[in-house]
C-alpha positions, -999 to 999 in steps of 0.1 A, spaced: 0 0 0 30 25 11 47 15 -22 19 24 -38 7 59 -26 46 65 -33 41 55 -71 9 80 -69 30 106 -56 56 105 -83 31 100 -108 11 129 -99 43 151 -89 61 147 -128 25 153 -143 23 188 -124 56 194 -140 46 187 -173 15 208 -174 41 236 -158 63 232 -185 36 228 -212 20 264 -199 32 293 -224 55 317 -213 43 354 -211 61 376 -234 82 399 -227 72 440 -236 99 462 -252 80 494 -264 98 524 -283 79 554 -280 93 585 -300 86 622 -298 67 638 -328 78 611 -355 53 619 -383 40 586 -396 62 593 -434 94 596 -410 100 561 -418 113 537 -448 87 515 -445 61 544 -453 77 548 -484 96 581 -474 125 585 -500 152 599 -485 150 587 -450 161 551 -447 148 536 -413 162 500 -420 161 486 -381 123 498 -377 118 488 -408 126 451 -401 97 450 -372 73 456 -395 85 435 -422 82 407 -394 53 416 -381 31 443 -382 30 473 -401 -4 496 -390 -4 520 -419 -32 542 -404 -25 550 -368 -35 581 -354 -31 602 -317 -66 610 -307 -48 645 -290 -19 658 -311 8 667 -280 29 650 -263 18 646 -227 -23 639 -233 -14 614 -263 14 594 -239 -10 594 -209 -39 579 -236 -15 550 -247 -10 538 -209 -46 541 -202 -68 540 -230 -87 564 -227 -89 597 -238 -79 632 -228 -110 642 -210 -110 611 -187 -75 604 -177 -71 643 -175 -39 650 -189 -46 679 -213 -17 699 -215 16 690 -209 19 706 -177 -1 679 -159 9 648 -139 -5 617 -150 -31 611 -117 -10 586 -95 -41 564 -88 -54 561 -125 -46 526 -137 -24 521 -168 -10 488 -185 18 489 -174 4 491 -136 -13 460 -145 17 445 -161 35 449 -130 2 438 -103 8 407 -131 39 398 -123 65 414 -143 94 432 -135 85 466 -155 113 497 -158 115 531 -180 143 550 -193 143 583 -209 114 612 -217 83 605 -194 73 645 -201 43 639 -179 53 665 -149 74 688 -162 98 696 -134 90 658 -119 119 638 -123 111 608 -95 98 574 -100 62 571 -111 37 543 -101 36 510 -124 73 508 -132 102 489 -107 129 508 -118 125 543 -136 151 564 -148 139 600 -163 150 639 -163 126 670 -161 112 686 -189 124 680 -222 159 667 -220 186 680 -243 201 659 -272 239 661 -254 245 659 -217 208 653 -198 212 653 -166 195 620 -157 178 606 -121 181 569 -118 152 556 -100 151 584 -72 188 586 -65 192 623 -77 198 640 -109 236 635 -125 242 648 -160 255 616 -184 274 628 -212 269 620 -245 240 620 -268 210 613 -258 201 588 -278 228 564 -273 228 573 -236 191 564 -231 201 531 -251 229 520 -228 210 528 -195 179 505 -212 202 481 -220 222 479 -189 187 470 -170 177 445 -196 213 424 -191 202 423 -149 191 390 -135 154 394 -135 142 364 -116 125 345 -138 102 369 -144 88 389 -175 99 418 -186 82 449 -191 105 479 -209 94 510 -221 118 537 -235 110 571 -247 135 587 -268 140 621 -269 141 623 -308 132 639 -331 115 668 -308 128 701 -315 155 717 -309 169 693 -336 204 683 -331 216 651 -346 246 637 -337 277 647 -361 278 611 -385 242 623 -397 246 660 -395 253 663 -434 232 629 -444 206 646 -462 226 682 -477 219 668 -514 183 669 -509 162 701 -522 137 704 -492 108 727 -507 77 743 -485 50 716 -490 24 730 -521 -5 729 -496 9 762 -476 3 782 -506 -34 769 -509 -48 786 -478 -78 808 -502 -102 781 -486 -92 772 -454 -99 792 -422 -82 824 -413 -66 816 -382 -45 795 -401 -28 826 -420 -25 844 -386 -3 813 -377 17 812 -403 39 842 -391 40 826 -355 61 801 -335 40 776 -347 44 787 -389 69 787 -419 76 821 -423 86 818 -380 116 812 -358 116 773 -369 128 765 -336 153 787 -337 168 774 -373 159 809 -388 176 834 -365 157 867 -384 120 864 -385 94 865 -395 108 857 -430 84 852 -461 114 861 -487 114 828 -509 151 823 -503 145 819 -467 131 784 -475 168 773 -470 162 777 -432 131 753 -435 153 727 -453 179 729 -427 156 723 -402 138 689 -420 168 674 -427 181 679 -386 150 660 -379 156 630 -400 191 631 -390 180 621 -354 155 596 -368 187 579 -382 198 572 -346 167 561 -334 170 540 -360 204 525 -347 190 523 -311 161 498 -326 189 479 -341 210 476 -312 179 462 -291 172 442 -318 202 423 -315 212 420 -280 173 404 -279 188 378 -303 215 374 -282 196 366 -249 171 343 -268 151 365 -260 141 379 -298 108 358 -305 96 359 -267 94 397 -266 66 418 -283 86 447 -299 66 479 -299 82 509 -320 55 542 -323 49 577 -322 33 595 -296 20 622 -322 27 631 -355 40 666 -372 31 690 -392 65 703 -412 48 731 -433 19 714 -446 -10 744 -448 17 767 -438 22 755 -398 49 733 -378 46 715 -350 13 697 -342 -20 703 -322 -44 706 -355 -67 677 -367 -46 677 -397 -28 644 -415 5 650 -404 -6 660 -372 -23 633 -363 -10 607 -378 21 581 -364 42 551 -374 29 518 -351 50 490 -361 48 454 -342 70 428 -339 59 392 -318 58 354 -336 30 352 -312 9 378 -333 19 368 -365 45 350 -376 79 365 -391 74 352 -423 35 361 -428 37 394 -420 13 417 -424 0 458 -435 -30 463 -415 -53 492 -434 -80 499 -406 -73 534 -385 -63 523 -354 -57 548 -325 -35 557 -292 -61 543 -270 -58 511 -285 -26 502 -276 -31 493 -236 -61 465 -241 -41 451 -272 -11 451 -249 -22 434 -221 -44 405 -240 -9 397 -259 5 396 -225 -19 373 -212 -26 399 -183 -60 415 -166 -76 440 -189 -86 475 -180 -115 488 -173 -140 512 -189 -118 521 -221 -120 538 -251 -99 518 -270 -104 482 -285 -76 452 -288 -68 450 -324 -56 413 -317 -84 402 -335 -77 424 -365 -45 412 -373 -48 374 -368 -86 369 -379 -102 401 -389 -127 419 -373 -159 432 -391 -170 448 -358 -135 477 -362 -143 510 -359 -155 529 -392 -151 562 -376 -134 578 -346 -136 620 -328 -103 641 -323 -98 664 -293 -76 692 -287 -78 723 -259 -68 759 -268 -33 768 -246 -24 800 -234 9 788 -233 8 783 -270 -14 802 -285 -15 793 -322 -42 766 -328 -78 770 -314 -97 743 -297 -105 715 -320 -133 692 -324 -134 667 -355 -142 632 -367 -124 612 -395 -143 582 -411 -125 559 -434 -134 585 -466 -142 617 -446 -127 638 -423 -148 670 -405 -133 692 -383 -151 727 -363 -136 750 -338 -157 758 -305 -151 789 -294 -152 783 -258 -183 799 -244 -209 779 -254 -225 803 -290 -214 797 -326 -180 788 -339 -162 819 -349 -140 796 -373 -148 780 -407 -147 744 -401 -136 723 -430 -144 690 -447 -125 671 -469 -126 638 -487 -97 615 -475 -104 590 -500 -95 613 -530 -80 644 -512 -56 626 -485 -32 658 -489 -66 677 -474 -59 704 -505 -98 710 -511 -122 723 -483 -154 714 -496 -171 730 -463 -189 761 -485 -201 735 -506 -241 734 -503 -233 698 -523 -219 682 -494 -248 699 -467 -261 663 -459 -224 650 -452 -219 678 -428 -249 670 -409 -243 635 -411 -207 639 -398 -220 660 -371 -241 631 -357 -216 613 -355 -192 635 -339 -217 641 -313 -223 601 -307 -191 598 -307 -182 621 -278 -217 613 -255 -199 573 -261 -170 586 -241 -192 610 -213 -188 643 -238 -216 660 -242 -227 700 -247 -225 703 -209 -198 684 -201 -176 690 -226 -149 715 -210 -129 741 -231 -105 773 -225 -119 803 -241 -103 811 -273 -80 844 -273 -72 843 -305 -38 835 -325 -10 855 -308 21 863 -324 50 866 -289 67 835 -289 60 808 -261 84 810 -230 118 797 -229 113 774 -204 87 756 -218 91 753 -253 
């Protein structure tokens, strides 16, 4: 009898092993998040003079979402919507002078109540003079405000701020790496770094400083097709935020509508893909010390943007408007488990920000959130999903800070895109809105909003701007917006910009 409750135990111990073994592995997380890559700043998108060869490679491996947009075009509101899923108005980071609310859940918060061993290096630009640890991460290593591309001075996980020379990109790289070597006790890993790059100022590094000096960088056609867009948009076009402007400081005399004086535009664009180049390295190098551990085809590999850019289109820089280049950003994703290397695939449907955390976490096996915006597009990729979204509602607040866009509220569809401009205090828009056809006008160069031919498309996009917003608890009365003051020409503080 002893003999054989012994043979039982055995038995029933090496079975317990095997379903142990047999369980899958979570994966581990490495997610790239960039600052103001525009969704053409990339290879893959076809952009032909900027080669992007390592991020390249994750899409050609796995997944390539051609249409992703930010559902708030600035930094801090669109990085607080990927951890959370939700948008602007509900996690309540609308500027980028606000914390992200401590007790607000976010993936990786659940990553970490799941289990895995979570860190983050670089720009967290959540805060702006907050440079200590923030909830959901094990070890976090970050700097106030915006960083500078050579000599950041960096606080590792609480200990005090200490400038690192060197460039920032290769610095952030190094310090990410050095965490991902550590023994991390069987657990997985969570990693998340935000680069600095390619945010203005724009400073590449010296081996790509002169990359691009052969290419003739003209203002886009669309700046000099304003006759039927609003007006604010020629009062901005003088400003901080336009072409004939400072440029972020690459045009020292301004304002400056002299047609020569598009040399200080081109010198400008070709800075900004010069520090796309090292971002690109930095994807490589992860790339391969992944390979290295074994790690390469247990790890979902993440690269995106956090918000796209305009670079003169309709006469503007920078972002905020509910325009293509604003709002649109490169989403590439690499995992075996998603789809295979060889199979990979282009995936069409507009996917958004606020889809990123429950897509995340169902990869990873891990609780979901609650109460979100967003949807997994899981489904999408591997079976399809005839339930994905046909249309979707942008958001943007009026800042004193910056005072060259107007608040914004606007829906794109898959073939239209509408966009009006609340005033603030409840009456009519002072604005024209405009409309345009994405389908057959994806450069946005025709505003067909005067046109009494498209009256029924207005009203029908108005619906469903307004269903749209009640889905996510914005209505007329709870729907919460500075007063507009108007375009202003003083440029922005120092501090901040």
């Amino acid at each position: 009898m002893l003999k054989f409750i012994r043979l039982l135990a055995s038995s029933l111990l090496t079975a317990s092993v095997l379903v142990a073994s047999a369980a899958p592995k979570r994966p581990n997380l490495l997610f790239i998040l960039t600052d103001d890559q525009r969704w053409d700043a990339l290879g893959l998108a076809g952009n032909p003079h900027l080669k992007t060869p390592n991020i390249d490679r994750l899409g050609k491996e796995g997944v390539y979402f051609k249409n992703t947009f930010c559902t708030t075009s600035l930094c801090s509101p669109s990085r607080a919507s990927i951890l959370s899923g939700v948008y602007a108005h509900a996690h309540g980071v609308q500027d980028n002078f606000t914390e992200y609310p401590a007790n607000f859940r976010s993936f990786p918060m659940q990553l970490q109540s799941a289990g895995y061993d979570t860190a983050y290096f670089g720009k967290w630009h959540m805060g702006e003079n907050n440079d200590q640890p923030r909830p959901g991460f094990n070890w976090f290593v970050t700097h106030k405000g915006q960083g500078k591309y050579y000599d950041t001075e960096w606080n590792q996980n609480g200990a005090g701020g200490k400038v690192i020379p060197g460039y920032y990109t290769h610095v952030v790289t190094q310090l990410a790496e050095d965490w991902l070597k550590r023994d991390h006790g069987g657990k997985p890993w969570l990693l998340m770094v935000g680069h600095k790059a390619p945010h203005s100022f724009y400073f590449p590094e010296p081996k790509y400083s002169n990359s691009f000096d052969n290419v003739w960088i003209p203002y886009p056609e669309s700046a000099f097709r304003l006759a039927d867009k609003p007006l604010w948009l020629q009062d901005r076009i003088h400003t901080w935020h336009g072409i004939y402007g400072p440029l972020f400081e690459w045009r020292k005399n301004f304002p400056d509508s002299r047609p020569e004086a598009v040399k200080d535009f081109a010198n400008m664009t070709r800075a900004y893909w010069g520090t796309i180049r090292s971002v690109d390295d930095s994807v490589g190098r992860f790339y391969e010390l992944l390979k290295e551990r074994g790690e390469l085809d247990s790890t979902i590999i993440v690269h995106m943007g956090d918000n796209g850019l305009l670079n003169g289109e309709h006469g503007m820089v920078d972002k905020r408007t509910m325009h293509e280049a604003s709002i649109r950003i490169p989403l590439v994703v690499r995992y075996p488990g998603l789809t295979l290397p060889t199979q990979s695939k282009v995936v069409s449907q507009q996917v958004l920000t606020v889809d990123m955390a429950p897509s995340l976490l169902e990869l990873c096996g891990a609780a979901p959130l609650k109460d979100l915006h967003g949807k997994s597009w899981v489904k999408l990729v591997q079976r399809g999903d005839s339930a994905w979204r046909k249309s979707w509602f942008y958001h943007y607040n009026y800042e004193k800070q910056f005072p060259y866009t107007p608040n914004v509220r606007g829906v794109r569809t898959d073939t239209w895109k509408y966009v009006h401009y609340p005033h603030g205090d409840g009456k009519a828009d002072r604005h024209m809105a405009e409309l345009y056809n994405m389908e057959f006008d994806p450069d946005e160069r025709h505003n067909l909003i005067a046109n009494p031919k498209y009256a029924p498309v207005v009203k029908e996009l108005q619906s469903e701007l307004a269903k749209l917003m009640k889905q996510t608890g914005l209505t007329a009365a709870t729907d919460k917006m500075p007063m507009d003051e108007g375009i202003k020409k003083e440029l922005p503080d120092q501090k901040i910009r």
